[in-house]
C-alpha positions as CSV (number, residue, x, y, z in Angstrom):
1,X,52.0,-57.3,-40.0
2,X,55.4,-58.9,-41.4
3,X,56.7,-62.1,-41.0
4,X,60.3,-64.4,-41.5
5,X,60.7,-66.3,-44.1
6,X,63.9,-68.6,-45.4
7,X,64.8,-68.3,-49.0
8,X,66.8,-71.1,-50.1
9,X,68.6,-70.8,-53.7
10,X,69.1,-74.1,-55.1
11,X,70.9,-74.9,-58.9
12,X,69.5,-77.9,-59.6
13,X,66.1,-79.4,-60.1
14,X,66.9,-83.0,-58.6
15,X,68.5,-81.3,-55.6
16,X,64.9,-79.2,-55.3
17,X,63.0,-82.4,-55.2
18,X,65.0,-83.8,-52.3
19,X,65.3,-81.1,-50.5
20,X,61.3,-80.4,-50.3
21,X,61.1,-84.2,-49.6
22,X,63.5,-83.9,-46.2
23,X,61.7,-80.3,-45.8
24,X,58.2,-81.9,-45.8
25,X,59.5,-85.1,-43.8
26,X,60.8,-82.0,-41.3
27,X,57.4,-81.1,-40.8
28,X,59.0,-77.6,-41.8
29,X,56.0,-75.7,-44.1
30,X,57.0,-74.6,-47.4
31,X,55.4,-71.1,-48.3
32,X,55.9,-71.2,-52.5
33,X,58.5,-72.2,-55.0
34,X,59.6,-70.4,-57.2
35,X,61.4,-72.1,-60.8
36,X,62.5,-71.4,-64.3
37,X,60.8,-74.5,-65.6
38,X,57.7,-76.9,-64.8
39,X,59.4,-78.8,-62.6
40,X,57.8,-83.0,-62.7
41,X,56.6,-84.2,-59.7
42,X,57.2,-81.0,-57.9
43,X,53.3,-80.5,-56.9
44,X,53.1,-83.8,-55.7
45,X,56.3,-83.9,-53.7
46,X,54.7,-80.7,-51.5
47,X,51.7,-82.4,-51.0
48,X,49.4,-79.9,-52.7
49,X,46.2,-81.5,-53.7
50,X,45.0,-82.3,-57.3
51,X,44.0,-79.1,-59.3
52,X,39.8,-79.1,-59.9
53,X,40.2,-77.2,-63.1
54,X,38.9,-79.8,-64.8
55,X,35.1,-79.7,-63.8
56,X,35.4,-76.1,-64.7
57,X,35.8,-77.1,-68.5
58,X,33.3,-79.4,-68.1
59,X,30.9,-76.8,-66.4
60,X,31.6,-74.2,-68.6
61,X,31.6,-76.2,-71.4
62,X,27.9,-77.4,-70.4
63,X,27.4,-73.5,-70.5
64,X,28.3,-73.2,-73.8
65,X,26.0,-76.3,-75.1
66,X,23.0,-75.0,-73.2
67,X,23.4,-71.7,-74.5
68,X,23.9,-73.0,-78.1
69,X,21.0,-74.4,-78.3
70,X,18.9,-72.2,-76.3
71,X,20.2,-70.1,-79.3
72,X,19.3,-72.2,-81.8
73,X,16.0,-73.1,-81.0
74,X,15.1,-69.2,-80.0
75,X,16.4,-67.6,-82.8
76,X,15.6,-71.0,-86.1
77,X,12.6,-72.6,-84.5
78,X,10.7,-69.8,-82.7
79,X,11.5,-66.7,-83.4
80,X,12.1,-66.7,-87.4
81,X,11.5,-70.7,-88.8
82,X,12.7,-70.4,-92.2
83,X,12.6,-73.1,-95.3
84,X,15.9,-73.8,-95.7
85,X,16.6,-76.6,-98.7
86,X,13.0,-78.3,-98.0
87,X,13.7,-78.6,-94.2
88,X,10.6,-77.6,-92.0
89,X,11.5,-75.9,-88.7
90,X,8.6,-77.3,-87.2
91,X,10.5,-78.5,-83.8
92,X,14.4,-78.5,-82.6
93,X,14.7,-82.1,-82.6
94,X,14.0,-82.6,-86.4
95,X,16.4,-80.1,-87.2
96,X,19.0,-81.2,-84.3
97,X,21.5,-82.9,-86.7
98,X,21.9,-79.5,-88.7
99,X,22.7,-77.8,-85.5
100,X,25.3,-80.3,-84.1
101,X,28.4,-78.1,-85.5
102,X,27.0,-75.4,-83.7
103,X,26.7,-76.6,-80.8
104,X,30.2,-78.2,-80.7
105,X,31.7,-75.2,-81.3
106,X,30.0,-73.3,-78.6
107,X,31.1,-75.7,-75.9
108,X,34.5,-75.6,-77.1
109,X,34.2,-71.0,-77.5
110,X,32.4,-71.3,-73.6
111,X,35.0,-73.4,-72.2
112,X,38.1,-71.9,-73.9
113,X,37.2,-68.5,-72.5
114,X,35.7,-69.1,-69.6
115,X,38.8,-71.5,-68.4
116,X,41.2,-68.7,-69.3
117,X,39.5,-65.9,-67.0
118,X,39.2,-68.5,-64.1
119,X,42.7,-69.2,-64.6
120,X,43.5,-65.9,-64.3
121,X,41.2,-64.9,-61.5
122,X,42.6,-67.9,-59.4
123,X,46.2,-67.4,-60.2
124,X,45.7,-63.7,-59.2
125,X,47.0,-62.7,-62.7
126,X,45.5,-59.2,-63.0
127,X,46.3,-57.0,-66.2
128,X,49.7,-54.4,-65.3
129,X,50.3,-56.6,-61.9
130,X,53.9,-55.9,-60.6
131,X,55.7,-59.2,-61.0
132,X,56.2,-61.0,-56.8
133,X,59.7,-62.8,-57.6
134,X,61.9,-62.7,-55.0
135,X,65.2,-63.1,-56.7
136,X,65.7,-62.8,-60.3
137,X,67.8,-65.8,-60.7
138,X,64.7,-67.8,-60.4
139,X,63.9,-66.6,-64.3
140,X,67.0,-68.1,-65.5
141,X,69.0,-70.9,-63.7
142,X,68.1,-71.2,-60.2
143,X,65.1,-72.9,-58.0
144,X,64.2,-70.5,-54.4
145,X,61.9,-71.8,-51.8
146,X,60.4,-70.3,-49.2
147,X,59.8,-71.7,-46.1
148,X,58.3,-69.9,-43.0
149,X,60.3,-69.5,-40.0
150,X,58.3,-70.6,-36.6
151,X,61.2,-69.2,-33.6
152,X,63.4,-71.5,-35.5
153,X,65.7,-69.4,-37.3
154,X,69.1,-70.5,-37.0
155,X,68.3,-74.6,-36.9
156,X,66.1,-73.9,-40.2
157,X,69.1,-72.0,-41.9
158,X,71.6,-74.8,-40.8
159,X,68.5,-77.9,-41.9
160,X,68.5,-75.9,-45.3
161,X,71.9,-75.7,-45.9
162,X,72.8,-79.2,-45.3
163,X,70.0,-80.1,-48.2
164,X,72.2,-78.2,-50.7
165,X,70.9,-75.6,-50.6
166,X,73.8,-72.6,-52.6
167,X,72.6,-69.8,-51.1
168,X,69.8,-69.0,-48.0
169,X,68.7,-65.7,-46.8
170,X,66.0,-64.5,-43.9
171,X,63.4,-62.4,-45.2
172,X,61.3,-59.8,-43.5
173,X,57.9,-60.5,-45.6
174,X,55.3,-58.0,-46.0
């Protein structure tokens, strides 16, 4: 099944903002947009919720703690206690301070890694994808968004337009 949607080419950043602004205030809904640059504000101004990406470091970087010393304990308290410089490995907690390095750095190996492939996996970022920019403008100089056409074609075309819009197309999506 295909659907319509409006591309509108903008050239400037500060005419992008406004024109989502008077797009949202249009109750018109804006499928993605597409820009050179992190644009400020941008995520805000569309009204997409805050990003949760942040209790997946934390999570994963619980991970990597709990495994560290899960690691620690098995393999320096139970499974081989060694001497080491007059230190008895007689329980984890008296040797806790030696493994504190360790344990820092596997929260910060868990969560490095583990935030990458979620970041990956949720931005559909799959090794060899084929790239899904519409215009290739949007690499270099220009901003395009896409906004869905409801039976309101020509009135959508003529409402981006007079946002400054340079340039707006219909497309058949697929």
């Amino acid at each position: 099944m295909s659907n319509k949607v409006i591309h509108a080419l903008y050239n400037d950043d500060e005419i992008l903002m406004d024109a989502v602004k008077q797009t949202r205030k249009a109750h018109h809904h804006i499928e993605e947009i597409y820009t050179p640059f992190p644009v400020h504000g941008l995520d805000k101004a569309m009204g997409l919720s805050p990003t949760r990406i942040a209790i997946c470091a934390f999570m994963f970087g619980v991970t990597g703690l709990s495994f560290g010393t899960w690691l620690m304990n098995n393999i320096m308290i139970q499974d081989w206690p060694q001497d080491i410089g007059g230190k008895p490995s007689f329980s984890y907690i008296q040797n806790m301070p030696a493994f504190v390095p360790i344990m820092f750095e596997e929260t910060v190996f868990f969560a490095a890694h583990l935030m990458v492939i979620t970041f990956y996996m949720r931005s559909k970022l799959w090794p060899f994808k084929v790239a899904e920019n519409p215009d290739v403008r949007t690499t270099d100089d220009h901003f395009l968004m896409e906004v869905a056409v409801n039976n309101n074609e020509s009135e959508l075309t003529s409402f981006l337009q007079s946002t400054g819009a340079v340039e707006v197309k219909v497309i058949e999506k697929h």
